[in-house]
BAVEXFI-912099 format. One record per atom (N, C-alpha, C): x, y, z; residue in one letter. Coordinates in pm, whole numbers, plus 50000, padded with zeros to 5 digits. Each point is the difference from the previous one (the first is absolute). Layout:
N
XYZa;...
! end
This chain:
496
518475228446570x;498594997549969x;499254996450128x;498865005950051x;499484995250104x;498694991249988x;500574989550033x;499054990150003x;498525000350016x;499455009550027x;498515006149985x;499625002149876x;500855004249934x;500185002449838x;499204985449921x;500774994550046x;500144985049950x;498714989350063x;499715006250150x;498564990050000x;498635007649911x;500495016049997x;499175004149924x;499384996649876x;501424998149943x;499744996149858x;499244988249955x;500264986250144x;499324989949963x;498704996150104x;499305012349994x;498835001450042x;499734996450167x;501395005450075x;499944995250168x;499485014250059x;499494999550085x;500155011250133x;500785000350075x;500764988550076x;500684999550083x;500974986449973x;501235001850068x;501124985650013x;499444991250071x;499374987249938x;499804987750023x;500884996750135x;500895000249965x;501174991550076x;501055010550107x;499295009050035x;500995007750130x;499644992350136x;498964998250020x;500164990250144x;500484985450016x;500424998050115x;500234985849976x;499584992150125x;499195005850101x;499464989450144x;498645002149944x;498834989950023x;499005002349942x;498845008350140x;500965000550117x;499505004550139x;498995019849915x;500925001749927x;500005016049953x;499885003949840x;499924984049942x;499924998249854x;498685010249926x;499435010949980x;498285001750003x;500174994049825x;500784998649952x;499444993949832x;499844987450054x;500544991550077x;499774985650038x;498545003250085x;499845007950082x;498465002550073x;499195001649942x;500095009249869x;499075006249967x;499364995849891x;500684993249926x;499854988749846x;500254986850024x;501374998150042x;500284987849938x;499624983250156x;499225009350098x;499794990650128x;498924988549950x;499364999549928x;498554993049918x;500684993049909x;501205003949886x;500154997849864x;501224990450015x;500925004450075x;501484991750022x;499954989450117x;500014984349951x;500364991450127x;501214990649964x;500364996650040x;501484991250027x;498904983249970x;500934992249915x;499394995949937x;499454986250121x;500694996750134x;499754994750088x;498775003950104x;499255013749953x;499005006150040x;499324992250087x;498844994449947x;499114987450040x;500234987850106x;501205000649994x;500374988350107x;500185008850150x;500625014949924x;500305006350115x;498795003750099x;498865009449873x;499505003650074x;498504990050035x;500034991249991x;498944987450042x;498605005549954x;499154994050103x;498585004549988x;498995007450138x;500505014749977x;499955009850136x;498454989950099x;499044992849929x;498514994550089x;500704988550098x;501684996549977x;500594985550086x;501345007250015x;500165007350067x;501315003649982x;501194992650056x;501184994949899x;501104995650018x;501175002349991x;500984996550006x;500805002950074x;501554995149851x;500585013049969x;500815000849903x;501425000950090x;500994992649932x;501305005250029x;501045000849874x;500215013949980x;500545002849876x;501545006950035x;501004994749946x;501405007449952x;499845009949902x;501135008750000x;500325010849909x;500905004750026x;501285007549938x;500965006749969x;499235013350049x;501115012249981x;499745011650044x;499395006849866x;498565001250016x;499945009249833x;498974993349929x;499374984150060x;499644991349931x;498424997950025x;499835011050024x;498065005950032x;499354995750136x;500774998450065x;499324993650173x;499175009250052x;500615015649964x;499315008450086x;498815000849913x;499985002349840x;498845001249909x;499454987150023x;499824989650046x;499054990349972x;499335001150145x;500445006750145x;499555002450065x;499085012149975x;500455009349948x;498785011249999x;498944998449890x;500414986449888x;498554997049966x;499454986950070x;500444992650065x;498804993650107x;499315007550078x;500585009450063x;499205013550077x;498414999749873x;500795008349923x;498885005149875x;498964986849971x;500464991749950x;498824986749997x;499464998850088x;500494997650100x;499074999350165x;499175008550027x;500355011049967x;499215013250015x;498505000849953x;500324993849796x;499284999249946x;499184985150044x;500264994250044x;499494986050051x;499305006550110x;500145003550088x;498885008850106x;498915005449954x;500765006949892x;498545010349962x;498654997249923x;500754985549969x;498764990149921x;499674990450070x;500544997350118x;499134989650137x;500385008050134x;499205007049989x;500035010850151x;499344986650107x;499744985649991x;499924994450153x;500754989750001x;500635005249900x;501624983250008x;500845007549968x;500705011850068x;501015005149952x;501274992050088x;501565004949938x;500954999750039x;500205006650096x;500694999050137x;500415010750027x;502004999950003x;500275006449969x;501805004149953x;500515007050139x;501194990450010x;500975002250084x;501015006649904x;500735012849975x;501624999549967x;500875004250088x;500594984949991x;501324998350116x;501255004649939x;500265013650006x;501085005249937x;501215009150005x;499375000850129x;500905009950094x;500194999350129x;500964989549992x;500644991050127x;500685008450047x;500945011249969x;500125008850126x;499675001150132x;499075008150037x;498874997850118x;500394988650051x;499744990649965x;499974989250066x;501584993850044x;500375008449958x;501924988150011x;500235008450108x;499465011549995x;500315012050065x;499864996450189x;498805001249981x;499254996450135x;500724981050045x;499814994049921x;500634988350001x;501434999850092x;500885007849932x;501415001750013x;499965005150180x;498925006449984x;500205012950126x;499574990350153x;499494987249935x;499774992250102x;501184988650076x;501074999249925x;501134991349992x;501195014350111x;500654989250020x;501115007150107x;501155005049917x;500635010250064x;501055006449880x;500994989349951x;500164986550061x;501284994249963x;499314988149861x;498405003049968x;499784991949891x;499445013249924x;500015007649968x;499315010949867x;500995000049914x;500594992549994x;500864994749862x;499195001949940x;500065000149791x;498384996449930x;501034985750021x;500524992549960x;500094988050005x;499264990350142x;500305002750117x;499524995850117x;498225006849966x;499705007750009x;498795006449988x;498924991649903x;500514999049877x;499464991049888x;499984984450092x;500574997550034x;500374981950016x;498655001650100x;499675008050118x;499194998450094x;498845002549949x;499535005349909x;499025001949914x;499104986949965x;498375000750049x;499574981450020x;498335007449861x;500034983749958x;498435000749974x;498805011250022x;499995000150151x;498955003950106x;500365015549967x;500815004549993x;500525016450000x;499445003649853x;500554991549902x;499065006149816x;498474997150073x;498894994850045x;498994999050042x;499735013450049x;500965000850104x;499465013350102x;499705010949894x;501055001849889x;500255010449948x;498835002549858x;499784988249975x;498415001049925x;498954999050065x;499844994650110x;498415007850106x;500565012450030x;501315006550035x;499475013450032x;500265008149869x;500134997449875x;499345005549876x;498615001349936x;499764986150060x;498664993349954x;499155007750104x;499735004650142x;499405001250117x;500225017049983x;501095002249982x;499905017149947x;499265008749874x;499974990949916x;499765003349900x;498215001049975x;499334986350106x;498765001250039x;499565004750112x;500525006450057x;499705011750142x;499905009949883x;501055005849893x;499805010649978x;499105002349929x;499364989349887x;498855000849903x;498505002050144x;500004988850098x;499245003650059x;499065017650056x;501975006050086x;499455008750055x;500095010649865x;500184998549872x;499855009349912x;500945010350018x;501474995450004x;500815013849997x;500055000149868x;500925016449996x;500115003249879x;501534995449908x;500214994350063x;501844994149931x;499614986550050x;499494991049940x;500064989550086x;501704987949920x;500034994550070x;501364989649968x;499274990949917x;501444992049910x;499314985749940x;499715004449861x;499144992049921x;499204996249887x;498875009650047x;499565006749896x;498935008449963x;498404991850031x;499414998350077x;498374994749968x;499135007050115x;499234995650008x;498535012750091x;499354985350069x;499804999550112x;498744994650087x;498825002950035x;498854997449935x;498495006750028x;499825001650151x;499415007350061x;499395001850129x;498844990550017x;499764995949942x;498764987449988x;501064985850062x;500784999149885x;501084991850038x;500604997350128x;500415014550068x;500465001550154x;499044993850100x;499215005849964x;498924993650057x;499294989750052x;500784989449889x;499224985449981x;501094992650099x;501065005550048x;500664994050118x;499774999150137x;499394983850011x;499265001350167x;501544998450083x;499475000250159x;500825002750044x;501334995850050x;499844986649942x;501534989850036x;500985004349912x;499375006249863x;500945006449907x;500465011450025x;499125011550021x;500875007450067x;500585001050101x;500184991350092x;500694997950121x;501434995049925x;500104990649909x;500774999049951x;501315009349902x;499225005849930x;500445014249932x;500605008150120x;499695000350076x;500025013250157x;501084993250046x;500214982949998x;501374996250094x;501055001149872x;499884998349871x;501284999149903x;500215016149974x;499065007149989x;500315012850022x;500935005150160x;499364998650105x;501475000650087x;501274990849924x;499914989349999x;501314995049953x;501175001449870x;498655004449930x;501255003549845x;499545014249924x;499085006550091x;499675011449910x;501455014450024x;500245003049873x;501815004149995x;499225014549975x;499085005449979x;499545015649970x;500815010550113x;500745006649908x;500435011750103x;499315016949935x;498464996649967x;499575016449984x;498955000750149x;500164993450061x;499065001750142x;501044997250081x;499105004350152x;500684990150119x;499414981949990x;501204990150005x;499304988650036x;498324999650070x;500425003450114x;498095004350097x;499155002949906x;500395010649995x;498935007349924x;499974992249854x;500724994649903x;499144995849906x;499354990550028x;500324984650084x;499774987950032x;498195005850101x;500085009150044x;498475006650058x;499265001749912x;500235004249849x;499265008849903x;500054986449887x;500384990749997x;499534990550010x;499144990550030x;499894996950126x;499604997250088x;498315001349970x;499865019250015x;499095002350008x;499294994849791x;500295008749914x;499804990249891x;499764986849986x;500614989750072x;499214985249985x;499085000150122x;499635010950098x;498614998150107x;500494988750073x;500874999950024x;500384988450121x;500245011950129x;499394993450087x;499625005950110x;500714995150141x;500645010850111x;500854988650052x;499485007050183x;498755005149982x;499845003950123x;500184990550143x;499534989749943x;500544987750113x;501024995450031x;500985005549932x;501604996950055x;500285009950062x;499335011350082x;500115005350120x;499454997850164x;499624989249965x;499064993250123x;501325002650108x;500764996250000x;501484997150129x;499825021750054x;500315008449862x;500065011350023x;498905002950074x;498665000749985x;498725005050066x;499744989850147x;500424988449956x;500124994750155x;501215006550088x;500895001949971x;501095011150083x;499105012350045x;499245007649882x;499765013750052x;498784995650121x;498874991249942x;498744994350132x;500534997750110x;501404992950012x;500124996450116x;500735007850062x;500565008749964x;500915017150062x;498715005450050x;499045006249879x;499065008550012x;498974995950138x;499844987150035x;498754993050078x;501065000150141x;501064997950040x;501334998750081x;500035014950066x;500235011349908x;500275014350058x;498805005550000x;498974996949926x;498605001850019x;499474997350166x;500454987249990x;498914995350141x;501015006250151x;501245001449973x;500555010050097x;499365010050036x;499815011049872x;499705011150018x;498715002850025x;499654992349971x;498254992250076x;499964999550136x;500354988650009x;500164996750157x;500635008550099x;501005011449949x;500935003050070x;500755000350083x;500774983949937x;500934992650019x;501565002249986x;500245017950049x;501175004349983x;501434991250073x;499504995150090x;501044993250027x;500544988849935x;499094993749924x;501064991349883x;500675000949889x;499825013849955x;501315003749951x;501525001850001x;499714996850189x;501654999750010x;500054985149996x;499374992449984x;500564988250040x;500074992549798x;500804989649993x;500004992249906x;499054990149884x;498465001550097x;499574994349941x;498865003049876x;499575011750001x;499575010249851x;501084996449931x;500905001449971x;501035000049916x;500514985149926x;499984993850098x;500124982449991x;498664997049883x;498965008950038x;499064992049931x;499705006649850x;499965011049979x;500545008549922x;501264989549885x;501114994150072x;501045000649936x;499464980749907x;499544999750152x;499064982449908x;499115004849870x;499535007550029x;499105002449882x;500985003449883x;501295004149964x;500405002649888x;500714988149968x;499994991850082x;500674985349946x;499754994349863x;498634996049968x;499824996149890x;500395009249890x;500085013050008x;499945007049933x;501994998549957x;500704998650098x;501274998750010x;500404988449963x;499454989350028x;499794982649926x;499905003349852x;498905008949964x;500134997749863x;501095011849858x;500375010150093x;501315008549971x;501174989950005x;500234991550062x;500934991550011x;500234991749906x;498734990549986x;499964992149902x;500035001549860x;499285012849929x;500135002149877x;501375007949995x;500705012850101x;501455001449988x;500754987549970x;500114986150073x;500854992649931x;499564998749880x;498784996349912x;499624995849879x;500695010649941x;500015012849996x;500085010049958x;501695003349947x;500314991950138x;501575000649943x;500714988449975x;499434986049986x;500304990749898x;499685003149828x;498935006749988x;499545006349871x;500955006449969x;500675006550055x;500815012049932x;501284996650002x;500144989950093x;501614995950001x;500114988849857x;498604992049984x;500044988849881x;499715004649878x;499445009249993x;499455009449852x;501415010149982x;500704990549957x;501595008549977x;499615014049879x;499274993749928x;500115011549853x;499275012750058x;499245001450122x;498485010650005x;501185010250099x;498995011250061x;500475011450022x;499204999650123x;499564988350049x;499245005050145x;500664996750171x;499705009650067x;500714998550153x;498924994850079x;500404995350094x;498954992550077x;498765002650112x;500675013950077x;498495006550068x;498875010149903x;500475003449855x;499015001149876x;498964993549994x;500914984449952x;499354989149998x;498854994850085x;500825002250155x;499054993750087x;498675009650033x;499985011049952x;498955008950058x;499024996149907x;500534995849907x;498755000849837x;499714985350062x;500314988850022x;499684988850005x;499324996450122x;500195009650100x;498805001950116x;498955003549947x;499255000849890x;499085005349939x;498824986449952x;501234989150044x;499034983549942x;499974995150124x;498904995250028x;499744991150128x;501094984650019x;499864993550088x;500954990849967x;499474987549954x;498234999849978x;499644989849965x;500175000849843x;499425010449949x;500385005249843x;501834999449961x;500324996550052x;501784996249979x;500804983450035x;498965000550082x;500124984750010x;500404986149909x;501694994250011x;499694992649929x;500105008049828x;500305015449976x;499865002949892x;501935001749936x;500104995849856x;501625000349996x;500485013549975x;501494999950142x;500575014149991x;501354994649920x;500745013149985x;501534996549892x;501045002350144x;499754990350085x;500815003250099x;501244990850053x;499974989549843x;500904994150030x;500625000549890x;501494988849981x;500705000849872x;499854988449951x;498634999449900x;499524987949947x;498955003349897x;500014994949902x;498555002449889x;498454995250037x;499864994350049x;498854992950073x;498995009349988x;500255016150111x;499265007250035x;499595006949860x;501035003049929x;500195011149915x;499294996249874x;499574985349960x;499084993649936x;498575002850027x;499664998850143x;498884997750024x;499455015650060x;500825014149989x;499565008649972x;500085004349845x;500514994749926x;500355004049862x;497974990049926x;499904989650087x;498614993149953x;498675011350058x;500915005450063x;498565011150092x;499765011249914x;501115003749942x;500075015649909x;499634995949881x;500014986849940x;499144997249888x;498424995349999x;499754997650127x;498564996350039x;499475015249987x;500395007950064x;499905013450017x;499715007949865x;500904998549921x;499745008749800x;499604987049948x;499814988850043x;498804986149921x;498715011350007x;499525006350166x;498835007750000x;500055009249923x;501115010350003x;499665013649921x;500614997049884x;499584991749903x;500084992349851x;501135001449971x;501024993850056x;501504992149946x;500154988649994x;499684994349910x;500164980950025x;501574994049987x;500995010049966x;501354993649961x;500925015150065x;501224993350019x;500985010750037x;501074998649924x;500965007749969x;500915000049898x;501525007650055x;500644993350037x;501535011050037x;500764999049864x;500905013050023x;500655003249823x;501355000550105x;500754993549921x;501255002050125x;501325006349847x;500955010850023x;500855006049922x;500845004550048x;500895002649921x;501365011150032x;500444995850141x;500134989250053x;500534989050068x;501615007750021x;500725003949904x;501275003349951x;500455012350055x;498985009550036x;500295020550014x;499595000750172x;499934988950081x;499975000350202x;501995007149953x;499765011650116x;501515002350021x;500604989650100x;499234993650053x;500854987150042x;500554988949876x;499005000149952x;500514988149864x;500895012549897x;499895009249973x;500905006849907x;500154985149837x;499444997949982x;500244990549881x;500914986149996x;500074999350168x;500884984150056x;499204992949963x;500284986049888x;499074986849959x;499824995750152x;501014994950084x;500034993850093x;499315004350093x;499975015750057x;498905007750081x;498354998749909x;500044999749894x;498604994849971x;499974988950010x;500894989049974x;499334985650034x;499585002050143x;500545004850088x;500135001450141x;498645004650041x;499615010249937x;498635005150034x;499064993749906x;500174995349883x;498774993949955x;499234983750003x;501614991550059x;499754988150018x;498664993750105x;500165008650116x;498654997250072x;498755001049937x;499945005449909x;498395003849944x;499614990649914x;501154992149915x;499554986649910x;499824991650135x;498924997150010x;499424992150107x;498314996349942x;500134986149967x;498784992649949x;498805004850058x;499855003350119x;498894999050104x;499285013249965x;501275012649950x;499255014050040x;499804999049845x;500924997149916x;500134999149866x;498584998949934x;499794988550035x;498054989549958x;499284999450088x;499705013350100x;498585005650055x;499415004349967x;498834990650062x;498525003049913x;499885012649967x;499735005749871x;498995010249981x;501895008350003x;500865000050037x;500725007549959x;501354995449892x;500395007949939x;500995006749879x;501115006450012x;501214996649942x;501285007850047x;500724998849838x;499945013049934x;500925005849887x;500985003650032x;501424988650021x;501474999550044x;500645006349843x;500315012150029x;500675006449927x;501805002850020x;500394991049935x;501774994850104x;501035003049884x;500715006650060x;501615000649879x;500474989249986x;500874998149918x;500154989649942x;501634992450059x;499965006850084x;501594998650091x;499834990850094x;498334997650053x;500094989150140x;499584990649884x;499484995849896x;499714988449927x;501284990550025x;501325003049960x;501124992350043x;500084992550131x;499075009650091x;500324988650141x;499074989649994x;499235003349929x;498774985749998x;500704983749962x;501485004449916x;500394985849950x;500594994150079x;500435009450138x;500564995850109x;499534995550150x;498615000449958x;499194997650135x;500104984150026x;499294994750060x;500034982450045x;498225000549983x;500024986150025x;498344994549940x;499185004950136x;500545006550118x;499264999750092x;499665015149969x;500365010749960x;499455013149929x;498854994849921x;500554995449911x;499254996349892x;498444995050051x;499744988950104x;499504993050059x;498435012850063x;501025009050012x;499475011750136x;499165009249871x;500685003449893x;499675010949894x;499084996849940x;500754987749902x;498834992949956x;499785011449835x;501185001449969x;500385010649889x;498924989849886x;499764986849932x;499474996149952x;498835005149969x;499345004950117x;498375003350003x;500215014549949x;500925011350012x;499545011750021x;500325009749830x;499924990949934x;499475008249824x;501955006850003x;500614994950057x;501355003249977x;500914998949828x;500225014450016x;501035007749861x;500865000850009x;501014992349961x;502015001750046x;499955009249967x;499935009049857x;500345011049985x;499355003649910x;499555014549987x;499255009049957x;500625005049853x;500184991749866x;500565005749927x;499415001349865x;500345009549941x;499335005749900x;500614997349836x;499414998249925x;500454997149811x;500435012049994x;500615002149870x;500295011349966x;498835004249877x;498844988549968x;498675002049947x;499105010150153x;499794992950111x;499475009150097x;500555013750006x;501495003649969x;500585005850026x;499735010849926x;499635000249849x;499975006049887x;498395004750024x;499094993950065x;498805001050017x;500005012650085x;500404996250113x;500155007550112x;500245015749957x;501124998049902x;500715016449959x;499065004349892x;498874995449929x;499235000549919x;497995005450068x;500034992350085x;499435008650073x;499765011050071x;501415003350055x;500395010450064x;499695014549910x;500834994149882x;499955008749924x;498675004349909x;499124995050011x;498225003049986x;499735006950092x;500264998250120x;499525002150120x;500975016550004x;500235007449943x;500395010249956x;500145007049862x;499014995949937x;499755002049874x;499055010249996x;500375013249916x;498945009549982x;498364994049938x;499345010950045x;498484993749947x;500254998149872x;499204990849957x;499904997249849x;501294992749958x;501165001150031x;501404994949932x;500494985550086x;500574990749865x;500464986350054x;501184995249957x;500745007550142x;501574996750000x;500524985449998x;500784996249936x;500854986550014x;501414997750014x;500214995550080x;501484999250055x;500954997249905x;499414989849915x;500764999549824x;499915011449932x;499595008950031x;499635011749924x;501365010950044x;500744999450111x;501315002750094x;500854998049884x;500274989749958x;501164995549951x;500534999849861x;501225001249939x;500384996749866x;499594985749952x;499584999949879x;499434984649976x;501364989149971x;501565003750024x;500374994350064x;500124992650121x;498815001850088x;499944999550120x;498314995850008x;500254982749960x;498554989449946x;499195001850182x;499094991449985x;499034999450079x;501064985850094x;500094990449928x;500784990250063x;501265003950099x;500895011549936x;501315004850079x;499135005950152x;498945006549996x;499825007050083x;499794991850155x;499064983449890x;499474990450069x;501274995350105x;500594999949924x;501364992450049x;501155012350108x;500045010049927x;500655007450151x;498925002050125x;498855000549937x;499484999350167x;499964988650067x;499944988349959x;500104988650076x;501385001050082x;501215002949959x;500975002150052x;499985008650113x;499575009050014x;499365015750112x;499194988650104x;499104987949996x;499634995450049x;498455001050108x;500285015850052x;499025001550089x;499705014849950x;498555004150017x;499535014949942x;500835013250047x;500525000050121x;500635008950084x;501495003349883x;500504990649951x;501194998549895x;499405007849933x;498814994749926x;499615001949853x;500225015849998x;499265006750129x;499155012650034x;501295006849953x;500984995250123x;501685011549974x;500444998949872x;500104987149936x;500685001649888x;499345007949876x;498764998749977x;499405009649927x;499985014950012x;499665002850154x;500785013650033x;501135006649954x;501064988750055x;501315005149936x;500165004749862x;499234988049944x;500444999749818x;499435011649972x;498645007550040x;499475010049944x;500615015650064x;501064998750100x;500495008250033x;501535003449931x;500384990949960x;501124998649933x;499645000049821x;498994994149977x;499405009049861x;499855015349957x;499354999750145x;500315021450021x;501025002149974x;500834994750075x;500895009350031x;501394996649847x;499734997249908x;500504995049880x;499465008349884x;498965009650052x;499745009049842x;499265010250089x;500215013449899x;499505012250017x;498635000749991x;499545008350065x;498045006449996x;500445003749838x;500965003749973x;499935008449867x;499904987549867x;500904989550093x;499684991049896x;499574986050032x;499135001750054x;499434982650070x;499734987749908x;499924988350091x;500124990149958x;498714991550041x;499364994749935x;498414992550021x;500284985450019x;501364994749994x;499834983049975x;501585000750075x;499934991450061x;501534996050119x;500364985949919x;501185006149944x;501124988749933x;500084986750031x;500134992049941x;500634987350059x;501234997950068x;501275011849943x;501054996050096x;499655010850117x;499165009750028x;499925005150120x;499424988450053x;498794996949995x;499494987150072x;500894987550031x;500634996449936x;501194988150074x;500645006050063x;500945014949993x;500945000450086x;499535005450159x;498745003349970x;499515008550156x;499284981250082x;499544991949881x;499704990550026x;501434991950115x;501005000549921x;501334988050063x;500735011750159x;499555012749965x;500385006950114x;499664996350111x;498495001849995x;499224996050103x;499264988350030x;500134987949974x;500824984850008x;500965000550096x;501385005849935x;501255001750068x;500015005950188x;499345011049940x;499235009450186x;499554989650052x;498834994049955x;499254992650063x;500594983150067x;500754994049944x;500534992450027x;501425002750137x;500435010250003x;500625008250122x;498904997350081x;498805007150023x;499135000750089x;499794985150057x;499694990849893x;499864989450103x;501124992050045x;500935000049949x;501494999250119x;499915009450086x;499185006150014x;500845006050116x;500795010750026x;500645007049861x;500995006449954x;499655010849989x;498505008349950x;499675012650040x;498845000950019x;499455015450086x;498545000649999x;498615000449877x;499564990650008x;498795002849911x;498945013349929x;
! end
């Protein structure tokens, strides 16, 4: 019997329950992102006009990724009804890149992931959300057509309204964390440049004083005709004074240039890049301004206060990082201990409860165990009390029944209203159902085991002679099977 048969009959279009990551879910996108929340919703997702700062556990399966792609969606919709207090969304979710470049900075005798993870500080998750955060608004700026990040638009009115300490600012975090590889560095950080009208003709004064004083030098020779001092040393001497300053200040921003790049472990930039674009700011306009050129948070704060002064102007009053899938870095490969390793720096009180910003800690439920093992001086630093913290993300087998009840609307032909009790032999009460899904525990269960059962219903009667209602003893025994599977999986004992 093929199971098409059978959603047919009870008024489906399609199997509810064939996906199971909600990354690719479209019945979870397309219906059920508005209708289905985990009943801890509200705490999670706060109040987008103050944004704060959630730290939630979950098992594998247990909606982390779906409660992230509807904060996206609320936020979204929260923009579109206060276009001058919007959010703007960081998703920090693809640490790759960054472990990557990270790793590539360490000497071959530490790219262990174990050694690699341990060297891993605070200041480096920073780097790696300004140059998300700093890419993502270069690209809305210069209007490409793929831009990175969260979906939103910046008015040209908006661009606009940035005088010029701000974009001087934007122009130095853009050298420092802008990660775009559809241009040359130069060339986008120019086209930039020119878009915020910051103007840098006066940081050639050293250059045009070189050419005046060549030009006025071999000039007044050829004037005078003063051939004989060409053989001698001193045209040249004076000539070579004149490029001094110009060589004073190649010097000076080359070192800046390559403390930046040696301390910005996560970014992708080399240092005479760097220094050519940053000859572009005078040194009074830099003065005194904070670079990431050391290994300390200090700086990385008080450019992280600049990039929100910056979308405070072009109407962002709050920032929001979504942090996930913590678990799928091929350095971490699903090690609890390599995620405590990489995520412990980031519970940090200071970055945690900054002003005006928000962090949706979306965490498996494998580093929760190290928390019982920390000392009061973690604790002290985290400050887990304050941050709307969820040991674990778990679901009724009433949510549970909901969940599979919606789904199943959410594929319901026009006009027709399928019910999941409507599946079953009326041996098989509303309460039994309540109760094996609580057992399944997390939706990702629910998803397979319903799958299964309706594949193994097929496959138990002919097209010639089908069956509209799945037994009670089919339902327990596909039920204790996959229990049985599943309980392997979390020993350890086979793949999921």
């Amino acid at each position: 019997m093929n199971i098409q048969q059978f959603f047919e009959h009870h008024g489906l279009t399609s199997n509810p329950f064939v996906e199971e990551d909600a990354q690719t879910d479209l019945v979870f996108k397309e219906h059920c992102l508005k209708e289905i929340f985990h009943p801890a919703w509200d705490k999670i997702y706060g109040n987008p006009s103050e944004p704060a700062t959630s730290l939630v556990f979950g098992e594998k399966g247990s909606g982390k990724t779906a409660i992230r792609l509807q904060i996206l969606e609320h936020v979204n919709q929260y923009n579109r009804e206060h276009a001058g207090e919007r959010v703007f969304v960081i998703d920090y979710v693809d640490f790759n890149p960054f472990l990557d470049r990270f790793r590539e900075t360490l000497s071959s005798r530490r790219r262990k992931p174990d050694r690699v993870l341990s060297e891993w500080k605070l200041w480096d998750h920073i780097d790696a959300i300004l140059s998300l955060g700093v890419t993502g608004l270069a690209d809305r700026i210069l209007g490409v057509s793929q831009p990175t990040g969260v979906a939103w638009e910046i008015e040209k009115s908006a661009i606009r309204s940035l005088d010029r300490n701000q974009a001087r600012d934007l122009l130095l975090m853009a050298a420092c964390y802008d990660q775009s590889t559809a241009e040359t560095f130069k060339g986008r950080w120019h086209r930039l440049r020119r878009k915020l009208r910051f103007r840098t003709l006066l940081t050639y004064w050293d250059i045009a004083l070189c050419v005046l004083v060549t030009c006025s030098v071999f000039g007044m020779i050829f004037w005078r005709g003063w051939w004989d001092t060409l053989r001698t040393p001193w045209p040249y001497a004076i000539v070579l004074v004149s490029l001094l300053p110009r060589l004073a200040r190649i010097w000076k921003w080359f070192w800046s240039a390559r403390q930046i790049a040696k301390h910005v472990r996560t970014g992708n930039r080399r240092a005479w890049p760097l220094c050519k674009v940053m000859l572009n700011f005078s040194g009074s306009e830099l003065g005194g301004q904070p670079l990431p050129n050391k290994d300390r948070t200090d700086d990385r704060f008080e450019l992280f206060c600049k990039l929100q002064a910056i979308l405070q102007t072009l109407g962002f009053s709050g920032v929001l990082v979504l942090v996930d899938r913590v678990d799928e870095p091929h350095l971490i490969n699903g090690r609890a201990d390599f995620m405590k390793a990489f995520l412990w720096p980031l519970l940090d009180n200071k970055l945690l409860k900054h002003p005006g910003l928000g962090f949706k800690l979306l965490l498996p439920i494998e580093v929760e165990h190290y928390l019982e093992r920390e000392d009061r001086e973690f604790f002290q630093r985290a400050r887990l009390d304050k941050q709307n913290m969820i040991p674990s993300l778990e679901w009724t087998g009433e949510a549970l029944y909901d969940v599979a009840s919606a789904r199943i609307r959410a594929c319901a032909k026009s006009g027709s209203e399928p019910a999941l009790r409507g599946w079953f032999e009326s041996s098989v009460s509303e309460q039994r159902l309540i109760e094996a899904f609580r057992s399944l525990r997390v939706p990702r269960h629910l998803f397979k085991f319903l799958y299964r059962l309706l594949v193994d219903h097929g496959n138990a009667h002919t097209d010639d002679n089908p069956s509209w209602k799945i037994s009670s003893e089919l339902f327990e025994s596909v039920l204790a099977v996959y229990l049985r599977d599943q309980d392997q999986v979390d020993r350890g004992l086979r793949a999921g």
